[in-house]
C-alpha positions as CSV (number, residue, x, y, z in Angstrom):
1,X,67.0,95.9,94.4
2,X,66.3,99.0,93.0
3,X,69.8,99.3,91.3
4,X,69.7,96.0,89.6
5,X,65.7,97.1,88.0
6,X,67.4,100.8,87.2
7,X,70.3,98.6,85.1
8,X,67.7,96.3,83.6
9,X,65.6,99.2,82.3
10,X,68.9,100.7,80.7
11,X,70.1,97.6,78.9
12,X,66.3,97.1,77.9
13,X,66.9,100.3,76.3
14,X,69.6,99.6,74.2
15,X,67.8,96.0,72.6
16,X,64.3,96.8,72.7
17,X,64.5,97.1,68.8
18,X,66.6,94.7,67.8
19,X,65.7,91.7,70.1
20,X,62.1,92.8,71.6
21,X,63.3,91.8,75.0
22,X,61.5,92.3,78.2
23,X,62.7,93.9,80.7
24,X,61.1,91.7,83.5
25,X,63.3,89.1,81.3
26,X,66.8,91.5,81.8
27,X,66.0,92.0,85.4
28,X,65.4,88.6,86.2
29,X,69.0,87.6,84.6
30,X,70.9,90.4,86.8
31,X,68.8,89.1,89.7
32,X,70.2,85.2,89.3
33,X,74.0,86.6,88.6
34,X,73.7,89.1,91.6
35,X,71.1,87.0,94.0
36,X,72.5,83.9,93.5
37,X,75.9,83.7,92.2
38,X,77.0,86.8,94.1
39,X,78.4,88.4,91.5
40,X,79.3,92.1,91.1
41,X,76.4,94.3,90.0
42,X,78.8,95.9,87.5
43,X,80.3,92.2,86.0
44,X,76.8,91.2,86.1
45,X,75.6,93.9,83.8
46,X,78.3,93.5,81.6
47,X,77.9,89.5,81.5
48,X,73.9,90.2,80.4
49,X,74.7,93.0,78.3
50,X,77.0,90.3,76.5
51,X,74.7,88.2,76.2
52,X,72.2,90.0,74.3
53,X,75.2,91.7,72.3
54,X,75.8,87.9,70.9
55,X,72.2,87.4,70.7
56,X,72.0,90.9,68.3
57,X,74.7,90.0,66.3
58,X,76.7,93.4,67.6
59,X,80.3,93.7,68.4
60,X,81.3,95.6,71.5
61,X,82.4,98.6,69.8
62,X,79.2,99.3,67.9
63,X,77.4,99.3,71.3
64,X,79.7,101.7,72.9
65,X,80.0,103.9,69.3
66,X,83.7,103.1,68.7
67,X,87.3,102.6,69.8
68,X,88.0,103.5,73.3
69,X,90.3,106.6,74.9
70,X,93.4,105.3,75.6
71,X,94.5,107.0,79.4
72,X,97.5,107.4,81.6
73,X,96.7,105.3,84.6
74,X,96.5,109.1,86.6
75,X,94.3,110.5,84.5
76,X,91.4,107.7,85.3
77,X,89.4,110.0,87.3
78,X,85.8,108.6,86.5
79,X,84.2,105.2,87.2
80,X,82.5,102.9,84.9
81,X,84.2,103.9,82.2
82,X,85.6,102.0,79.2
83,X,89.2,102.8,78.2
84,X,92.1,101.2,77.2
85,X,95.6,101.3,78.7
86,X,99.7,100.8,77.8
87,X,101.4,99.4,81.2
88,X,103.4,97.9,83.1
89,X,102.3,94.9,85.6
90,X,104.7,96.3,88.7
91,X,103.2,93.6,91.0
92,X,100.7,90.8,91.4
93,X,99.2,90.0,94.6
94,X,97.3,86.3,96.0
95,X,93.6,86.4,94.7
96,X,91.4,86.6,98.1
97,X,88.2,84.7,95.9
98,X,88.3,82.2,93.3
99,X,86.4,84.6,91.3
100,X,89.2,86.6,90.9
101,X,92.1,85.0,88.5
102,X,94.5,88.1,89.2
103,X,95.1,90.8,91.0
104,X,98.3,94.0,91.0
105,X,99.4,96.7,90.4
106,X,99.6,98.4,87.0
107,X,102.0,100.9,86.2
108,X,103.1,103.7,83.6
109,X,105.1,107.0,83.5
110,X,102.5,108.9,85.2
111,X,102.3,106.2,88.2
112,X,100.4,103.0,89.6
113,X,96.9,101.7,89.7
114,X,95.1,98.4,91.1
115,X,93.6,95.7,88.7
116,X,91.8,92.7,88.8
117,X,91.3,90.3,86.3
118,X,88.0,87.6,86.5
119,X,88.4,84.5,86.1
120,X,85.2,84.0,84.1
121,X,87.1,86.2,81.4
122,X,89.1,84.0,80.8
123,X,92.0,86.2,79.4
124,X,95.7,85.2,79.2
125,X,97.8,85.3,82.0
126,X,99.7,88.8,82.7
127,X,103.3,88.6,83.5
128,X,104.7,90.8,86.6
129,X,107.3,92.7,84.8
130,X,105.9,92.4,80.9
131,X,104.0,95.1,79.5
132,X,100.8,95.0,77.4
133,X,98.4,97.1,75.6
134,X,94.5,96.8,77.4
135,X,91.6,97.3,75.7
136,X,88.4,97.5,77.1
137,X,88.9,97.7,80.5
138,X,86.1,99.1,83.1
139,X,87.6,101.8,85.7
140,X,86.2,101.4,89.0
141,X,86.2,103.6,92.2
142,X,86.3,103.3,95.9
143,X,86.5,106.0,98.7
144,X,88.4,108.2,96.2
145,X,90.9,105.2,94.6
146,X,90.6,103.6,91.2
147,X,90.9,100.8,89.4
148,X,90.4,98.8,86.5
149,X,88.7,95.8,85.8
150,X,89.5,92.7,82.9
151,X,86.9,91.1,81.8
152,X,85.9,89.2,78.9
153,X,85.7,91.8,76.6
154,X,89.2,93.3,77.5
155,X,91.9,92.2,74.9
156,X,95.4,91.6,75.8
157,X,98.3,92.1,73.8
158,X,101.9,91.9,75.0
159,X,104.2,94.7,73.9
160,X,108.3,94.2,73.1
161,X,109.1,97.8,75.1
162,X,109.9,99.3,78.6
163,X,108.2,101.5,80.6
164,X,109.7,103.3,83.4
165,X,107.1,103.6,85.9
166,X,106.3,106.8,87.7
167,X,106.2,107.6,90.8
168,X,102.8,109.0,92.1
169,X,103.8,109.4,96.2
170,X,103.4,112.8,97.5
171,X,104.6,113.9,101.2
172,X,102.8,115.8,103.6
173,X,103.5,117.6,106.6
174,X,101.2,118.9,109.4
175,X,99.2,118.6,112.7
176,X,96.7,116.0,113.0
177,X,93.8,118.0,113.8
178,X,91.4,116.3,113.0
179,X,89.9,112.5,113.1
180,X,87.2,112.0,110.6
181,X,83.9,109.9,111.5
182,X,84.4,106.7,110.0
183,X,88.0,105.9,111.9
184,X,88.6,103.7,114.5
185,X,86.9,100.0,114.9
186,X,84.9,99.4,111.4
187,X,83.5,96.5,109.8
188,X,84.3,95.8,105.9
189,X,81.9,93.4,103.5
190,X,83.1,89.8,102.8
191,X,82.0,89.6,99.5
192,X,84.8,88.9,96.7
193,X,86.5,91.7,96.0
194,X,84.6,94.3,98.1
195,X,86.0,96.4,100.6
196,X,82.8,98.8,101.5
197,X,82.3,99.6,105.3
198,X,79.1,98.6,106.5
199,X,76.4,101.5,107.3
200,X,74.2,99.5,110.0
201,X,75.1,96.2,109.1
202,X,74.6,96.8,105.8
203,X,77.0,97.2,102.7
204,X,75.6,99.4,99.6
205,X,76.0,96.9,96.7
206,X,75.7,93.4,98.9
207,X,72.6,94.4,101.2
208,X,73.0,92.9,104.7
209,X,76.5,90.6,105.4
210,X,78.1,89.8,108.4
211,X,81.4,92.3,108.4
212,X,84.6,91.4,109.2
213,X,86.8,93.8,111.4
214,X,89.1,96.3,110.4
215,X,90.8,99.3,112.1
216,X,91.8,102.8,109.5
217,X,91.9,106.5,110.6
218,X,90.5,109.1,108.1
219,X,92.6,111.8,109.0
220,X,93.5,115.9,109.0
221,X,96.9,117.3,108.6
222,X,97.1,120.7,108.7
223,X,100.8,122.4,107.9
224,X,99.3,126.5,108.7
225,X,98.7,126.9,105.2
226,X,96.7,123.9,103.9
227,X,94.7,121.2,105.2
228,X,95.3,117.7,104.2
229,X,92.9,114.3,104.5
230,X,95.0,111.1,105.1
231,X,93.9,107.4,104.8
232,X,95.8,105.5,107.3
233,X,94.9,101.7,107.2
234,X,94.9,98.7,109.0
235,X,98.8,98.4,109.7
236,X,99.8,102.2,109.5
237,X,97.1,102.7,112.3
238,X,98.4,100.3,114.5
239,X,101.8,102.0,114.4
240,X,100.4,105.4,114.9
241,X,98.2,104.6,118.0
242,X,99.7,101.7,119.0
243,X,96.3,100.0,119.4
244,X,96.2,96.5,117.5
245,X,92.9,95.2,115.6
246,X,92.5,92.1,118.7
247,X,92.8,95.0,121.5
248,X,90.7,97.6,119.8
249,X,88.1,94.8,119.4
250,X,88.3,94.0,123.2
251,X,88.0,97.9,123.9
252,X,84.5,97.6,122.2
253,X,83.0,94.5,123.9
254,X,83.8,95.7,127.4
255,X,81.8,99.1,126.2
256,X,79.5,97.6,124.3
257,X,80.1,100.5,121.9
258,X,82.8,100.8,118.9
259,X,83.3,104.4,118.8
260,X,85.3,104.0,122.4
261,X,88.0,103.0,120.2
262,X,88.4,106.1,118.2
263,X,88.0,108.5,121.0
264,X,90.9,106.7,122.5
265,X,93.0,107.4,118.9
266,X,92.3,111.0,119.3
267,X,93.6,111.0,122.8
268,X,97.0,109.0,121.4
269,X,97.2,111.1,118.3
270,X,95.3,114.4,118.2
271,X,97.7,117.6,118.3
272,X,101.0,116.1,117.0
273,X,103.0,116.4,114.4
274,X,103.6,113.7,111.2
275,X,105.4,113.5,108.3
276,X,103.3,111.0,105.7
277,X,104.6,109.5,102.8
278,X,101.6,108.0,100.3
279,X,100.1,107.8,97.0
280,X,97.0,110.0,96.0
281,X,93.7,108.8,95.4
282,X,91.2,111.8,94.9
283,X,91.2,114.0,97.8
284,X,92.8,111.6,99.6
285,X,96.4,110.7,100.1
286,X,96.9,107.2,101.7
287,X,99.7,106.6,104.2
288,X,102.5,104.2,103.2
289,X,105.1,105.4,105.7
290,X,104.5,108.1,108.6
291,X,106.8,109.7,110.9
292,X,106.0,111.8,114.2
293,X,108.3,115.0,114.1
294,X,109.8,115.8,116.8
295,X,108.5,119.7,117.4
296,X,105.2,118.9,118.6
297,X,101.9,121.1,117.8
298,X,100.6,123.5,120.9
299,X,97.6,121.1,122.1
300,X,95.5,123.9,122.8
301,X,96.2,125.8,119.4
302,X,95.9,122.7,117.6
303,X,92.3,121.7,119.4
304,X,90.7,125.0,118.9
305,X,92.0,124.6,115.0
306,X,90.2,121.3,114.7
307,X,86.7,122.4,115.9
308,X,87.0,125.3,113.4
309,X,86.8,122.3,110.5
């Protein structure tokens, strides 16, 4: 847990003087929230820090030096990051862990981003459709997408206006030339609210879990001019390839080997032509609707292309 002793030096840092902690003491806290509560190394950091903010007497905007930037949901390009927000809830979606009281989609004019709101923040109810004014939210990032996390420092106030929520799809064009490693069968972490794929058995933040299957392509479109890398997930691969997450787990046990079930995507998919309709995240742009175009790519044109990447 070298993470968790890296987070307990820094908070040891910032209340050495005023509280003459130790930071075997501010270690041993993250280790209980993380070890044996399974909670998030970042809520579990901010819970301590918290803790020793009440302890010091400090409010949360003399630790951090201030009020917060306020940001347009597409201009949170950086994680761990406190900022406040003016949005939209566009959707809310069934919690998958009682440790989460809520969980959507926030929206502005310059388009959407996830949330999730803890239930051990214990902060008002958002309404799908109202609009509010955040403060002190904590951005998060996975494979390129962010978010933003409520917890108990976040304040909530509902706002008497509209917003008319942009829309952040893009569409690309292009030959799939190219299938990323990473695509085909792949086991996710369990843990609440975690979505990592497993290196070895192993996910970066929960150690080792037992993984639950999932099928995505991490894909190359290439229109002759520019290349593009598409997220397709679990459902938008099955319509591409045709290969559902049952018979793609079947494909693996009779080989004993996963990676049998993305050679057989590139024989399905590799070479043709797709129209892909998505959000951006980062680099990425992740596919919502897809179409295969009816003037396919040359195979051997398009084969020589992807081995050039």
């Amino acid at each position: 847990m070298t993470d968790l002793r890296t987070h307990a030096e820094e908070i040891h840092e910032q209340f050495s003087d005023q509280l003459g902690i130790d930071v075997d003491d501010v270690h041993e806290r993250l280790e209980t929230l993380v070890e044996e509560y399974k909670v998030p190394v970042d809520e579990a950091r901010r819970s301590v820090t918290n803790t020793y903010l009440d302890e010091a007497g400090m409010d949360r905007d003399e630790l951090r030096g201030g009020g917060n930037e306020r940001k347009q949901v597409a201009d949170v390009d950086t994680a761990e990051e406190w900022i406040d927000v003016r949005a939209k809830v566009v959707d809310l979606w069934e919690p998958r862990s009682d440790a989460v009281a809520q969980v959507g989609l926030l929206g502005d004019e310059t388009g959407t981003i996830k949330f999730t709101k803890w239930s051990k923040s214990d902060l008002p109810e958002l309404d799908e459709g109202a609009v509010y004014e955040l403060r002190n939210v904590v951005t998060d990032e996975y494979q390129g997408r962010y978010s933003v996390k409520l917890n108990r420092t976040t304040t909530i106030t509902e706002l008497d206006e509209e917003i008319e929520v942009g829309d952040d799809s893009v569409t690309v064009e292009g030959a799939l030339v190219d299938i990323q490693s990473g695509s085909g069968l792949i086991k996710r972490c369990p843990e609440d609210d975690c979505t990592r794929v497993l290196q070895n058995g192993r996910c970066s933040e929960h150690g080792e879990v037992e993984g639950e299957f999932d099928l995505r392509i991490k894909g190359v479109l290439d229109d002759g001019e520019e290349v593009t890398e598409v997220i397709f997930d679990q459902e938008a691969t099955e319509n591409l390839t045709g290969i559902t997450l049952e018979e793609a787990q079947e494909m693996a046990m009779d080989a004993l080997d996963t990676t049998v079930v993305a050679d057989e995507m590139r024989t399905k998919v590799l070479g043709r032509y797709y129209r892909v309709e998505g959000p951006t995240f980062g680099r990425y742009v992740l596919a919502d609707a897809i179409e295969q175009l009816s003037d396919p790519a040359d195979p051997e044109a398009v084969l020589i292309k992807a081995r050039s990447i």
